[in-house]
N, CA, C and O atoms as a printed pandas DataFrame, in Angstrom:
     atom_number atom_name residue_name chain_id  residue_number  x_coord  y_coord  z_coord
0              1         N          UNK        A               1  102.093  -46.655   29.726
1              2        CA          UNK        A               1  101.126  -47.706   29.537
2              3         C          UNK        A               1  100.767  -47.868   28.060
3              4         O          UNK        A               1  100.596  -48.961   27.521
4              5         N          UNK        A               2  100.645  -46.412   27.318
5              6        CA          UNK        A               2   99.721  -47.061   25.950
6              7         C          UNK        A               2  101.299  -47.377   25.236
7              8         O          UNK        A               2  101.354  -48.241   24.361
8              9         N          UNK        A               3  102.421  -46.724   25.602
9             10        CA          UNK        A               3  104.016  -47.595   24.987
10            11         C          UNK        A               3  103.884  -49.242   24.992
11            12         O          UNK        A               3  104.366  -49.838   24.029
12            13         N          UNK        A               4  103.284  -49.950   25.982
13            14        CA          UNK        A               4  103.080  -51.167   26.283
14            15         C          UNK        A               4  102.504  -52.180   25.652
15            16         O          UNK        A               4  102.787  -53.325   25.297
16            17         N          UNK        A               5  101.260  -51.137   25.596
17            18        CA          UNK        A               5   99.746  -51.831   24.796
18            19         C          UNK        A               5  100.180  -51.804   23.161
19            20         O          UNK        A               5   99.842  -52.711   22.401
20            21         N          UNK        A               6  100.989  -50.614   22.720
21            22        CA          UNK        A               6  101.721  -50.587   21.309
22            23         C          UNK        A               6  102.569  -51.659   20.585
23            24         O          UNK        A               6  102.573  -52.170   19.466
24            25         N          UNK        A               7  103.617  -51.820   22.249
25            26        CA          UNK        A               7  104.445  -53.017   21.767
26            27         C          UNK        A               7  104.058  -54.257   21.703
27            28         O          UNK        A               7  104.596  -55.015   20.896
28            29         N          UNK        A               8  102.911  -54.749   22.665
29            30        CA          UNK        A               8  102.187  -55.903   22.517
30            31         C          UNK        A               8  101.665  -56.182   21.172
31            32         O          UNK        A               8  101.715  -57.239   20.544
32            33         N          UNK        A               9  100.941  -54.578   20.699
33            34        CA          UNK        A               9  100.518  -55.032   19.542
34            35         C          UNK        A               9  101.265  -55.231   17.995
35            36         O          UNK        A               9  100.971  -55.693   16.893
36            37         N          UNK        A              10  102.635  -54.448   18.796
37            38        CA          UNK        A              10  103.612  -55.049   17.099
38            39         C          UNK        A              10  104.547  -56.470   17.186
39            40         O          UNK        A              10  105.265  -57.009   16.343
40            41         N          UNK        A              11  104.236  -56.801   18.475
41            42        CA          UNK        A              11  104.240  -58.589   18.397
42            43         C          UNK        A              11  103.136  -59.269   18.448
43            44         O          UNK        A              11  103.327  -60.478   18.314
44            45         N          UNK        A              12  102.153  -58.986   18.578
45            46        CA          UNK        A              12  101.095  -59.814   18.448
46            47         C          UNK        A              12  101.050  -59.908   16.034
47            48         O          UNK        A              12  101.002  -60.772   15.158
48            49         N          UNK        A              13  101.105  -58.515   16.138
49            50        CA          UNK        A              13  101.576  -58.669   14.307
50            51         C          UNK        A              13  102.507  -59.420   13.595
51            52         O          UNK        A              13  102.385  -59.974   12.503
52            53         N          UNK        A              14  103.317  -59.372   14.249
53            54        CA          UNK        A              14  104.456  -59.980   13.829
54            55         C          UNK        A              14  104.418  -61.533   13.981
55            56         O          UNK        A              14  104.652  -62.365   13.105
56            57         N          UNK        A              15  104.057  -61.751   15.346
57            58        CA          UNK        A              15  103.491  -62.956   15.657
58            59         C          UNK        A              15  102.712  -63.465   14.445
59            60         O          UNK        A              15  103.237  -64.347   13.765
60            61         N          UNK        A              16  101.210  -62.874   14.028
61            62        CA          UNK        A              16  100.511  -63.408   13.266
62            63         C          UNK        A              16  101.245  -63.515   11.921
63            64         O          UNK        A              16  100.938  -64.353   11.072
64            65         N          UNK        A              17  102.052  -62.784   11.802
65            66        CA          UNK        A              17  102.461  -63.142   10.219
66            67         C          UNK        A              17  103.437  -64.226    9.994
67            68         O          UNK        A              17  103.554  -64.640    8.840
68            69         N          UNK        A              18  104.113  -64.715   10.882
69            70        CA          UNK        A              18  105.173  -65.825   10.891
70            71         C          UNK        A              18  104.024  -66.999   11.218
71            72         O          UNK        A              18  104.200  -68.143   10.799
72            73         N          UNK        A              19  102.915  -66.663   11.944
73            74        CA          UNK        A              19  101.815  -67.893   11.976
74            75         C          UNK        A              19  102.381  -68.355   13.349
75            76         O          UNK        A              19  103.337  -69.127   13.282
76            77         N          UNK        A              20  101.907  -67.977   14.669
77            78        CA          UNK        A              20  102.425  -67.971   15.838
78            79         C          UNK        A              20  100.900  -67.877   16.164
79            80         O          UNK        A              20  100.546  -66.703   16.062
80            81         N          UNK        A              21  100.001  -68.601   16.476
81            82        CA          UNK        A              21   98.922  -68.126   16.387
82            83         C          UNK        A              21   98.678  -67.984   17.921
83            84         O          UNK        A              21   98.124  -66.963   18.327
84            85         N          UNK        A              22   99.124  -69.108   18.925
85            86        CA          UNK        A              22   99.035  -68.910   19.985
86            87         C          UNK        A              22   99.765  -67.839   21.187
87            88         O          UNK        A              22   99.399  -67.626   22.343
88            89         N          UNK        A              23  101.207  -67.140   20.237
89            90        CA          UNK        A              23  101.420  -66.229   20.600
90            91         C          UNK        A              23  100.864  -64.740   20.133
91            92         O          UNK        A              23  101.229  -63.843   20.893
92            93         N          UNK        A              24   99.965  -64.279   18.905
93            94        CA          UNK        A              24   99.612  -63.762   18.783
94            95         C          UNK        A              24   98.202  -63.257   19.557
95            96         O          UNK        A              24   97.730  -62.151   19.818
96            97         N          UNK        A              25   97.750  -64.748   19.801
97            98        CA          UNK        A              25   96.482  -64.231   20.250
98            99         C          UNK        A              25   96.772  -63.340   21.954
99           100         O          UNK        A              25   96.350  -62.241   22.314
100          101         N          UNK        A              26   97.707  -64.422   22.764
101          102        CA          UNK        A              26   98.095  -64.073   23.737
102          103         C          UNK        A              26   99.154  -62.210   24.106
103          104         O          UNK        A              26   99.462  -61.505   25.067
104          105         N          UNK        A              27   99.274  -62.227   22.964
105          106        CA          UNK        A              27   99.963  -61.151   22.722
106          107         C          UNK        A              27   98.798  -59.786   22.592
107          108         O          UNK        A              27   99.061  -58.715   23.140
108          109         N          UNK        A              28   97.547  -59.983   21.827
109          110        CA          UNK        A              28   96.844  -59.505   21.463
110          111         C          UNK        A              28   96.070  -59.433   23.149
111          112         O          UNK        A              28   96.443  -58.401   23.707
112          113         N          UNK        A              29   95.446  -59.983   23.729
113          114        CA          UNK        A              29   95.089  -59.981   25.146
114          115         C          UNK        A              29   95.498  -58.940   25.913
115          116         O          UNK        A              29   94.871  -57.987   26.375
116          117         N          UNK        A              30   96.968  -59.350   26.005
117          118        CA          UNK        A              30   97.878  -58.369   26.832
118          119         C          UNK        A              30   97.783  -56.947   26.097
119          120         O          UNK        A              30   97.934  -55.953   26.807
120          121         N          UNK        A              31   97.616  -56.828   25.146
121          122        CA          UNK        A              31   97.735  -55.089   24.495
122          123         C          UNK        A              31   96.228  -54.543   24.671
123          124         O          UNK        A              31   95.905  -53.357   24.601
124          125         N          UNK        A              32   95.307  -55.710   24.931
125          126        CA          UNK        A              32   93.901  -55.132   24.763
126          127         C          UNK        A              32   93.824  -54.682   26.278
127          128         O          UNK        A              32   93.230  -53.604   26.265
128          129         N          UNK        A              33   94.173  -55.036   27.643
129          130        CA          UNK        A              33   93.868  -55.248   29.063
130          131         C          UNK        A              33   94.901  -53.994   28.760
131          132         O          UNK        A              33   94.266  -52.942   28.834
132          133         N          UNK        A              34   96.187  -53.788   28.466
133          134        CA          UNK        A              34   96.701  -52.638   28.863
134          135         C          UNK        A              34   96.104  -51.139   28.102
135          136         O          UNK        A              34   96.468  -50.086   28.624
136          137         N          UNK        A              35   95.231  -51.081   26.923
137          138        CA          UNK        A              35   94.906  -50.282   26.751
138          139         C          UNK        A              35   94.167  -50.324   27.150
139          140         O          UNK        A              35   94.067  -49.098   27.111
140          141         N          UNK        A              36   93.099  -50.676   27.747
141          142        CA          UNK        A              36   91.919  -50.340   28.486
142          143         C          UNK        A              36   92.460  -49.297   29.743
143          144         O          UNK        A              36   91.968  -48.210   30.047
144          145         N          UNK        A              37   93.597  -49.968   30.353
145          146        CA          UNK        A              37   93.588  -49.617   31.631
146          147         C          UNK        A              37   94.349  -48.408   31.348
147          148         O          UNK        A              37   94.055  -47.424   32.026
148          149         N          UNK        A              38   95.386  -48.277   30.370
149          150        CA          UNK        A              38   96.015  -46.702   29.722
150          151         C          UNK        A              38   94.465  -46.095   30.141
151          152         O          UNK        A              38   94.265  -45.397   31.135
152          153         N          UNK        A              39   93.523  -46.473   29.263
153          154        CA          UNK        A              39   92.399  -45.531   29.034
154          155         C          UNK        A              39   91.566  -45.171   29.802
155          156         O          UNK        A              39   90.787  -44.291   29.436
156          157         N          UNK        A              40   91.468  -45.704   31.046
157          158        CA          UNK        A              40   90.718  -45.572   32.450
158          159         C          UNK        A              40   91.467  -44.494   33.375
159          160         O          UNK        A              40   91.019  -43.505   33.955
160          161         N          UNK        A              41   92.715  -45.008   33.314
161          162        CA          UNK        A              41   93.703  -43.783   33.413
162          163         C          UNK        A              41   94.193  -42.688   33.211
163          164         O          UNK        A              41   94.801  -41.892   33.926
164          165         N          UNK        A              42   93.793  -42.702   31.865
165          166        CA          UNK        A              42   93.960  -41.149   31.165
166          167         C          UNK        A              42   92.425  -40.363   31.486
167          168         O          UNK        A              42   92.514  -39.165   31.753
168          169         N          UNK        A              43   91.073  -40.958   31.472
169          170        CA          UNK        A              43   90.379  -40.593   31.471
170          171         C          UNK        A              43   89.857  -39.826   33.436
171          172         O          UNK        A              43   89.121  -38.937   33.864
172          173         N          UNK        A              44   90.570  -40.614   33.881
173          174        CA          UNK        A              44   90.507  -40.348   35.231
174          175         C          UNK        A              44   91.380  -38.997   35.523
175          176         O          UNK        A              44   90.952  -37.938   35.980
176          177         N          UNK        A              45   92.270  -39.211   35.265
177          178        CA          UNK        A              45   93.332  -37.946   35.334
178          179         C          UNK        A              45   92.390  -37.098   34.726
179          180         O          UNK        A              45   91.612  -36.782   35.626
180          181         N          UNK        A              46   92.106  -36.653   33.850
181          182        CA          UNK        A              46   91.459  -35.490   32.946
182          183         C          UNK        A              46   90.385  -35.392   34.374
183          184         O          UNK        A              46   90.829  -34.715   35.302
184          185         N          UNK        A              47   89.681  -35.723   34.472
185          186        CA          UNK        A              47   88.261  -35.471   35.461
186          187         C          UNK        A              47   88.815  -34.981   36.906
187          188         O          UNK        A              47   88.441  -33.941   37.447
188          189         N          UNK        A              48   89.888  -36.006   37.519
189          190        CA          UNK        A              48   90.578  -35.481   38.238
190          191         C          UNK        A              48   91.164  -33.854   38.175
191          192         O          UNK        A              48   91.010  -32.976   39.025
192          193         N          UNK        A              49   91.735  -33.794   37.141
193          194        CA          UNK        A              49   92.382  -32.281   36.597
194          195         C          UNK        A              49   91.573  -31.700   36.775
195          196         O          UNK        A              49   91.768  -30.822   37.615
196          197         N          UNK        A              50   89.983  -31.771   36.070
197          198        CA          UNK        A              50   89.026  -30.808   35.522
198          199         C          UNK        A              50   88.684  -30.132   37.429
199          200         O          UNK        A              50   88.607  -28.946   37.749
200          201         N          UNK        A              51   88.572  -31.102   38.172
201          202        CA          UNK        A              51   87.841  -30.661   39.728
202          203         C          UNK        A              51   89.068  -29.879   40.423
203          204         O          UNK        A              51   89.016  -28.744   40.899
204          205         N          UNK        A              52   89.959  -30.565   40.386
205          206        CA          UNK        A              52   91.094  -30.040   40.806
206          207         C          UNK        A              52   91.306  -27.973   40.634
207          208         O          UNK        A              52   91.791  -27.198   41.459
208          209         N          UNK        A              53   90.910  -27.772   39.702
209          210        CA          UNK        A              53   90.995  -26.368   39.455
210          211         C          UNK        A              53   90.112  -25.508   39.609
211          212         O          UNK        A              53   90.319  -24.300   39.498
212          213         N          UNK        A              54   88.471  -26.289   40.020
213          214        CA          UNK        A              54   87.506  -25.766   40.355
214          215         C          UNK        A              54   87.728  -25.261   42.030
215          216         O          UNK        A              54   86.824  -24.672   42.623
């Protein structure tokens, strides 16, 4: 997932620098929704883990 949210964001860059503005922004969206959800994910697992061993 955060491989995803990475690559979104080195086309959403790339995007902005050729002046793609409507693909950048859209590009930028998609990397923001997938790192969130990387991060809900990772954070869940850990808590998950933490009970798991209790």
């Amino acid at each position: 997932m955060l491989h995803y949210a990475l690559v979104f964001f080195i086309i959403a860059l790339v995007a902005a620098l050729f002046g793609f503005g409507g693909i950048a922004a859209s590009a930028v969206g998609i990397g923001k929704v997938l790192f969130f959800v990387f991060a809900v994910m990772a954070v869940a697992s850990f808590l998950f883990g933490l009970s798991r061993r209790r």
